[in-house]
Backbone as a printed PyTorch tensor [residue, N CA C, xyz], in Angstrom:
tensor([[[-10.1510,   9.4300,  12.7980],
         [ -8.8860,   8.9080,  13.2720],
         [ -8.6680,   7.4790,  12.7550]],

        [[ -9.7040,   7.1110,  12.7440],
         [ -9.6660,   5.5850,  12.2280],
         [ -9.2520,   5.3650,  11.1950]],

        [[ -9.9160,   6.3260,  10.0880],
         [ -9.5460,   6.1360,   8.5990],
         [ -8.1420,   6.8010,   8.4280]],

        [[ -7.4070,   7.2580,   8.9180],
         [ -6.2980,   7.7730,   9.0090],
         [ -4.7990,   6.5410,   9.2890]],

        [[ -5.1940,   6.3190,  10.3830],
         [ -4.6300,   4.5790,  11.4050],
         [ -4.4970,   3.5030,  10.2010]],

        [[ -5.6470,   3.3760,   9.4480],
         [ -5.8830,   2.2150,   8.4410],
         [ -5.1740,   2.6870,   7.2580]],

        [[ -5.0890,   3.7260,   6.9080],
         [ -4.0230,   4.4720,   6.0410],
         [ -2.5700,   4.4080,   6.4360]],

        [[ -2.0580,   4.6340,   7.8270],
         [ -0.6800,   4.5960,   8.3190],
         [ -0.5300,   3.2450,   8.0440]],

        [[ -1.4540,   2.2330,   8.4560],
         [ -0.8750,   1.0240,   9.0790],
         [ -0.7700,   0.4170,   6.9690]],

        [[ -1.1620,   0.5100,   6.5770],
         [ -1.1690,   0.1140,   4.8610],
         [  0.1770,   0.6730,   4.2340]],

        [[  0.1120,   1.9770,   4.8030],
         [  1.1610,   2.7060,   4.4710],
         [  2.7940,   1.5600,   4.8320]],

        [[  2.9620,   1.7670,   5.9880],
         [  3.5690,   0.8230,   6.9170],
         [  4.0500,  -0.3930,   6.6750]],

        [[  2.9210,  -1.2700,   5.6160],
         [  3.3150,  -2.2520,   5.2270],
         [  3.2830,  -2.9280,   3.9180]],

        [[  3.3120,  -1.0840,   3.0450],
         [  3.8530,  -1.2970,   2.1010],
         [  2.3660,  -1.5970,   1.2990]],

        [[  1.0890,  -1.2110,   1.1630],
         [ -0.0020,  -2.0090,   0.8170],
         [ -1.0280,  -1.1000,   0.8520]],

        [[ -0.5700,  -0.0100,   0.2850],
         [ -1.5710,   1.0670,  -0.1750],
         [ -2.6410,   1.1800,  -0.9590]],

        [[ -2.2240,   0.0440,  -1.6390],
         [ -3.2490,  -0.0280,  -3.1380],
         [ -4.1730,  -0.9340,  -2.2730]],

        [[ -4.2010,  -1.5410,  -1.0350],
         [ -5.3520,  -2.2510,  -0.5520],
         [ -6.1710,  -1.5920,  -0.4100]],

        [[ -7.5850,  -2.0470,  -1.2330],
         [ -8.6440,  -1.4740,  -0.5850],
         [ -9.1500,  -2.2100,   0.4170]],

        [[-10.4320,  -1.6360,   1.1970],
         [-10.7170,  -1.4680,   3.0770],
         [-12.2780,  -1.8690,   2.7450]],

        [[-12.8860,  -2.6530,   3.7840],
         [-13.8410,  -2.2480,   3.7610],
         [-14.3360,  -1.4070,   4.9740]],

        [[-15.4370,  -0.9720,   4.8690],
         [-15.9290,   0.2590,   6.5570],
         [-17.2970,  -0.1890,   7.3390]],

        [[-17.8750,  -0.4770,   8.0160],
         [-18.7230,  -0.7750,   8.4490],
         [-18.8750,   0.2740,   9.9590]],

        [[-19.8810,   1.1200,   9.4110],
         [-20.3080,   2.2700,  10.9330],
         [-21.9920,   1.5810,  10.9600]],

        [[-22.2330,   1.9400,  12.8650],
         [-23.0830,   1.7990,  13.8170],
         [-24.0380,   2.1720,  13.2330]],

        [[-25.2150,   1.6680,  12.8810],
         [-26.7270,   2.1160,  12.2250],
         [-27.1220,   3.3740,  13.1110]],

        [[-27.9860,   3.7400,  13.7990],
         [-28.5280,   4.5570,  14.4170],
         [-28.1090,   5.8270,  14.9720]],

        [[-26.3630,   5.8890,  15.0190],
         [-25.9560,   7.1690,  15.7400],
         [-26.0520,   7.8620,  14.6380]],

        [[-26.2160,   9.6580,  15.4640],
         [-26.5370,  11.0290,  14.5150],
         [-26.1190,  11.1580,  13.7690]],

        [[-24.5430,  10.5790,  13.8320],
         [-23.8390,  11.2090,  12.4710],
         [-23.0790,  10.1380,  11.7470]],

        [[-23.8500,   8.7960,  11.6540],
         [-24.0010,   7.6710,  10.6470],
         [-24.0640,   7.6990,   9.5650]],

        [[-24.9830,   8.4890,   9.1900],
         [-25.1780,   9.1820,   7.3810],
         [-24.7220,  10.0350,   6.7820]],

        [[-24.1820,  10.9040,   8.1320],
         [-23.0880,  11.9510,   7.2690],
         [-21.6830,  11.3410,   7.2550]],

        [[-21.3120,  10.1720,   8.2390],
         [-19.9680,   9.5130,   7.8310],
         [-20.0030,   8.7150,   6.5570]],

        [[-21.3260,   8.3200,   6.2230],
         [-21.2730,   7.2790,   4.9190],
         [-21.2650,   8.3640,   3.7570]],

        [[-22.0360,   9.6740,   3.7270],
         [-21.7890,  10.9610,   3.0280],
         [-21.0350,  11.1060,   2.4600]],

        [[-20.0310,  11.6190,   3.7430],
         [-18.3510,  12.0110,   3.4920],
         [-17.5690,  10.7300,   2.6500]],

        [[-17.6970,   9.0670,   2.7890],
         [-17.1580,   8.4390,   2.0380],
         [-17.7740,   8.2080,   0.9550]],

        [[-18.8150,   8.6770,   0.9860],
         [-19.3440,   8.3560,  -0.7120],
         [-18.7470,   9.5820,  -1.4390]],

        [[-18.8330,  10.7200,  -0.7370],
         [-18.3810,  11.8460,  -1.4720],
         [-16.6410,  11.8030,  -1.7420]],

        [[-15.8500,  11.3340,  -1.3950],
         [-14.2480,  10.6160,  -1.5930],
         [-14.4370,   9.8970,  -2.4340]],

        [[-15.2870,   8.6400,  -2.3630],
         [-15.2300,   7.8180,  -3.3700],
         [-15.5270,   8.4290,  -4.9430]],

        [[-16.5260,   9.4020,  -5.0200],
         [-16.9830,  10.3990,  -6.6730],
         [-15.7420,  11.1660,  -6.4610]],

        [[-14.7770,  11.3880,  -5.9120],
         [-13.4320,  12.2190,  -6.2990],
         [-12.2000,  10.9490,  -6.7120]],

        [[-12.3070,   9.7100,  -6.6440],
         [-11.4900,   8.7150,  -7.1230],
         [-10.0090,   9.1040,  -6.9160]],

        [[ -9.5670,   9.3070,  -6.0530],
         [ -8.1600,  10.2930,  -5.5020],
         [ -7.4940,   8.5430,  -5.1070]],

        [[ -6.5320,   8.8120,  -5.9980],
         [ -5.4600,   7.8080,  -5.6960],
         [ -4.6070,   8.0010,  -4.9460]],

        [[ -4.7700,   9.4240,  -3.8680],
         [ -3.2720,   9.3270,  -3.3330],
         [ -4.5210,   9.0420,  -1.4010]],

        [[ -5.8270,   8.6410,  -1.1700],
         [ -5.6610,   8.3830,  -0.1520],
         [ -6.2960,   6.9900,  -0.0200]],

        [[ -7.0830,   6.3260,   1.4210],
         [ -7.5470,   5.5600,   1.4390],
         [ -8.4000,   4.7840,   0.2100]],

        [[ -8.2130,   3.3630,  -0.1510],
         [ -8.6140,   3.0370,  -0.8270],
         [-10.2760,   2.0900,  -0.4710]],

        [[-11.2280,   2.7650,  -0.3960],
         [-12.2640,   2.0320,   0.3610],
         [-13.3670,   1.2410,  -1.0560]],

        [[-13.0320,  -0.0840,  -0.4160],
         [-13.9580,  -0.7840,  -1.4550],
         [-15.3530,  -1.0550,  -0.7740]],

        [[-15.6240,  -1.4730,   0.0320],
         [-17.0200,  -1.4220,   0.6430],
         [-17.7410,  -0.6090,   1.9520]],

        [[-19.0380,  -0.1690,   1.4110],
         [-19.3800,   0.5770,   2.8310],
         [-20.6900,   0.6660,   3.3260]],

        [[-20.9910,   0.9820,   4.5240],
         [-22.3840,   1.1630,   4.7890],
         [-22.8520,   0.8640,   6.5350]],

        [[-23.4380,   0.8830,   6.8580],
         [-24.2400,   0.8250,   8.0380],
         [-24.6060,  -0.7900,   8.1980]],

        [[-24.6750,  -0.7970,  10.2000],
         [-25.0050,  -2.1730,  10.2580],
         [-25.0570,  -1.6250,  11.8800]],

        [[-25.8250,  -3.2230,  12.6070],
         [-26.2160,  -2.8330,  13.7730],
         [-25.0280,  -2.8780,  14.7660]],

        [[-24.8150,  -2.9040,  15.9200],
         [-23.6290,  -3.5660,  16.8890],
         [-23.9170,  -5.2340,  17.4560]],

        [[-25.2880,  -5.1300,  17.8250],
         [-25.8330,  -6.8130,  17.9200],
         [-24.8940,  -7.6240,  16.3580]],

        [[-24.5660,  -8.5490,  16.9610],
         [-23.4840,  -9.5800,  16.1310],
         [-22.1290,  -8.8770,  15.2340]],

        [[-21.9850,  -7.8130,  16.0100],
         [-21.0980,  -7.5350,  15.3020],
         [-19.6080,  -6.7930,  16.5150]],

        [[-18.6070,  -7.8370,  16.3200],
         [-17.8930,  -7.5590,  17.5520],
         [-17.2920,  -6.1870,  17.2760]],

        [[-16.5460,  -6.2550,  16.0630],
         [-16.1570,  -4.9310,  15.0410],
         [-16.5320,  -4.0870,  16.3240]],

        [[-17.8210,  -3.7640,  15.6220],
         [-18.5800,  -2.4640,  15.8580],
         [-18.3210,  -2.1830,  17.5920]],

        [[-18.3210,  -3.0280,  17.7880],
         [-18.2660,  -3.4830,  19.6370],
         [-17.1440,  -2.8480,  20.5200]],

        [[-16.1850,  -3.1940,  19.8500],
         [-14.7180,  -2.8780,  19.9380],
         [-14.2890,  -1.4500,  19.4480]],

        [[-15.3100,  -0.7290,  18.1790],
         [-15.4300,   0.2220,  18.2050],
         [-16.2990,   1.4700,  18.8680]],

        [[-16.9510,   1.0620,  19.1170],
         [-17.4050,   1.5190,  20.4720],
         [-17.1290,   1.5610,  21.6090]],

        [[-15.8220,   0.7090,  22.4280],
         [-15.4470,   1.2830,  23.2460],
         [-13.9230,   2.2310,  23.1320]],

        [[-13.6130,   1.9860,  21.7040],
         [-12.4240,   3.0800,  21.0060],
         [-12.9580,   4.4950,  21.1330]],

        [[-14.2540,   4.6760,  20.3090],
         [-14.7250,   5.9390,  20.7560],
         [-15.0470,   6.6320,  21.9670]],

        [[-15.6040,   5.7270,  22.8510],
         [-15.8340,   6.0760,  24.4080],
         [-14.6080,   6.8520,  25.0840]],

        [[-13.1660,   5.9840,  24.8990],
         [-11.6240,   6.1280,  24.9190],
         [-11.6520,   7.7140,  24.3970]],

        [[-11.7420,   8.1140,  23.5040],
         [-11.2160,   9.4410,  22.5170],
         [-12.4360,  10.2760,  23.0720]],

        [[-13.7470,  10.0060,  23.5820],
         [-14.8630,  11.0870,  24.0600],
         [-14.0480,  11.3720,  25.3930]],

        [[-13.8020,  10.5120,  26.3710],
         [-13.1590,  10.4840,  27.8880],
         [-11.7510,  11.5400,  27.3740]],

        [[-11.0810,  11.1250,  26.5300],
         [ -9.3880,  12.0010,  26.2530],
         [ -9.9160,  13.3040,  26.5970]],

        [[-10.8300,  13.9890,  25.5210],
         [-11.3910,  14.8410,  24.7760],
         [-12.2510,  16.0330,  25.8450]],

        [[-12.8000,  15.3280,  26.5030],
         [-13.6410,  15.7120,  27.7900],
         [-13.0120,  16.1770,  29.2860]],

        [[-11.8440,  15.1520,  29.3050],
         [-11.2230,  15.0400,  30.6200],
         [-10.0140,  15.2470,  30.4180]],

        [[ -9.4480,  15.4600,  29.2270],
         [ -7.8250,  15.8580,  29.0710],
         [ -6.7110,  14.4810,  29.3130]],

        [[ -7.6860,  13.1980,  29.3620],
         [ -6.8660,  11.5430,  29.5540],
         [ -8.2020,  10.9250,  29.9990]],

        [[ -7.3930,   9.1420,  29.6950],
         [ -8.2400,   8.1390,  29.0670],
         [ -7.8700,   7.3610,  30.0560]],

        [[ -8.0140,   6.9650,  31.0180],
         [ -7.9330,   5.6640,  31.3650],
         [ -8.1430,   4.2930,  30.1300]],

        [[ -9.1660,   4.4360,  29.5980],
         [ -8.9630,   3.3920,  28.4770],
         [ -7.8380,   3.5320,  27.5780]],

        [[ -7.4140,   4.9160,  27.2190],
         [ -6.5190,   5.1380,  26.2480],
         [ -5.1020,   4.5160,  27.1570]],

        [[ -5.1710,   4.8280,  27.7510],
         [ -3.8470,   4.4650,  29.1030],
         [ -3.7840,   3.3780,  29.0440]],

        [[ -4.6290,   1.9600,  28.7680],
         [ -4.5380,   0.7740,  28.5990],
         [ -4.1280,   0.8040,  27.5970]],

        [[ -4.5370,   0.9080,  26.3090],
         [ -3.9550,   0.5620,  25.3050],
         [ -2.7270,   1.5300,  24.1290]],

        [[ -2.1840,   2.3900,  25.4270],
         [ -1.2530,   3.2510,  24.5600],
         [ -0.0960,   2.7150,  25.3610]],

        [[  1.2840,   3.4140,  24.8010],
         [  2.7780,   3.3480,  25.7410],
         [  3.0430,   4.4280,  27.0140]],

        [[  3.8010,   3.5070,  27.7600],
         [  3.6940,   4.0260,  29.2980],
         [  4.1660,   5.8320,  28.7260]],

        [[  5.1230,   6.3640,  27.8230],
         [  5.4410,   7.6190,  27.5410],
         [  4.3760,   8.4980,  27.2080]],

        [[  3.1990,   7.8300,  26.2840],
         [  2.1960,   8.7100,  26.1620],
         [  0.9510,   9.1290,  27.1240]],

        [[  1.0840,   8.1580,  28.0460],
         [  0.3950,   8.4290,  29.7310],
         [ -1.4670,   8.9800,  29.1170]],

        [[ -1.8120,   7.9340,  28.4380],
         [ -3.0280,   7.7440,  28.0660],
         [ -3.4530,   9.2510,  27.1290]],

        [[ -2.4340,   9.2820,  26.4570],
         [ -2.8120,  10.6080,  24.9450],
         [ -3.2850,   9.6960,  23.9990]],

        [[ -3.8980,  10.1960,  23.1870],
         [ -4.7530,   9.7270,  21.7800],
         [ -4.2990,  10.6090,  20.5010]],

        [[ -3.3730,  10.0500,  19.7050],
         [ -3.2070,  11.1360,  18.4920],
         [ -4.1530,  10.7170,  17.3740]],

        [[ -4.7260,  11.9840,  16.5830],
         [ -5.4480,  12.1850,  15.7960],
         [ -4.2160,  12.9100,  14.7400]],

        [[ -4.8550,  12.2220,  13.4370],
         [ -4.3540,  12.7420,  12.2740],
         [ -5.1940,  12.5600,  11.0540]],

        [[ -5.4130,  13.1350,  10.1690],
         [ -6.0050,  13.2830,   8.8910],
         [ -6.2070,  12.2130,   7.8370]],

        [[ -6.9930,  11.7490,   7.0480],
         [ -6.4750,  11.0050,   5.7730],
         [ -6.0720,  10.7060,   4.9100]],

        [[ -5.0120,  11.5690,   4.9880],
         [ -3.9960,  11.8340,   3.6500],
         [ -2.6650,  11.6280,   4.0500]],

        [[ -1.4270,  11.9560,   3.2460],
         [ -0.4080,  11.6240,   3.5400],
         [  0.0240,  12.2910,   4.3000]],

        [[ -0.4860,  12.9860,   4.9130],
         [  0.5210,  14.5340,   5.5600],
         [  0.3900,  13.4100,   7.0040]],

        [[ -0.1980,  12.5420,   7.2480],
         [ -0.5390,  11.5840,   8.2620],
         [  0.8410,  10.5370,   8.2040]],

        [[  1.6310,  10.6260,   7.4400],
         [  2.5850,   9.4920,   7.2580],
         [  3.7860,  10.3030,   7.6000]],

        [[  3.9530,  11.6070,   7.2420],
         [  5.1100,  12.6770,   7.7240],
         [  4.9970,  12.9210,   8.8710]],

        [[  3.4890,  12.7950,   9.5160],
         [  3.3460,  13.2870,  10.8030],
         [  3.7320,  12.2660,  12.3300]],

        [[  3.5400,  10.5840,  11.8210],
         [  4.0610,   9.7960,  12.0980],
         [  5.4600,   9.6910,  12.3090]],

        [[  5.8130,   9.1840,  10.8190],
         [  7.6090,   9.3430,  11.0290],
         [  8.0620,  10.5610,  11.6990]],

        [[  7.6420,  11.5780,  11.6900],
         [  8.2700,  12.6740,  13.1130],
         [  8.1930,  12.2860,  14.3260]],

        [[  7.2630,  12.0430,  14.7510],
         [  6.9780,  11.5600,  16.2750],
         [  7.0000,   9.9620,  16.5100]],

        [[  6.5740,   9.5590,  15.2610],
         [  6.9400,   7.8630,  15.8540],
         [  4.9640,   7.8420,  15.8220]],

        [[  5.0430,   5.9800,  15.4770],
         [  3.4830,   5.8910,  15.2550],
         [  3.6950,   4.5410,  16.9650]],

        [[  2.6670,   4.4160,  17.8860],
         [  2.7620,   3.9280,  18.9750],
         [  2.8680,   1.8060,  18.3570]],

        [[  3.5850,   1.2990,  18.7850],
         [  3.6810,   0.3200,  18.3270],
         [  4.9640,  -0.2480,  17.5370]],

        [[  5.6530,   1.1310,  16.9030],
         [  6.7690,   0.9450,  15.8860],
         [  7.9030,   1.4280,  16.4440]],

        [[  9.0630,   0.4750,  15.7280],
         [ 10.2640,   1.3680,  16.2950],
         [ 10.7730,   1.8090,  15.3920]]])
């Protein structure tokens, strides 16, 4: 969802050709298969999605990033589990009554937006 968001929001402001850097949590299970999956994007050199210039693993100690992403995920495990977020409910609009949209990393993520509206934009 993340890499998707960072795609809309580039999209959004016109700044596609920016590349990103990524920084995921050392130790969780599926740490190495997220760095995997972007190494394996990066050997396909596809200009039409995210443009990621740096990547890799790092701890959460000194790193607020990671911090802040960790309680994003907590947010989307609670949606996911319980059908709503109290966390998501904080940081979404009173209409979406603590929903979490997920979308893909490609453009079909920018059509899917402008239909429904991305939370934040008018």
């Amino acid at each position: 969802m993340i890499m998707a968001m960072i795609f809309l929001e580039l999209d959004w402001c016109g700044r596609l050709d920016q590349p990103v850097n990524v920084l995921i949590e050392n130790g969780h299970a599926n740490a190495k298969q997220a760095i995997l999956l972007i190494d394996q994007k990066q050997k396909k050199h596809s200009p039409e999605g995210l443009q990621i210039n740096t990547y890799g693993l790092g701890g959460k100690i000194g790193n607020p990033i990671l911090q802040a992403a960790d309680m994003l995920a907590y947010g989307v495990r609670e949606y996911h589990t319980k059908g709503e977020s109290y966390f998501a409910g904080g940081i979404s609009r009173a209409s979406q009554k603590g929903q979490l949209i997920e979308l893909p990393w490609d453009k079909s993520s920018i059509d899917a937006v402008r239909q429904e509206g991305m939370p934040g934009r008018s």
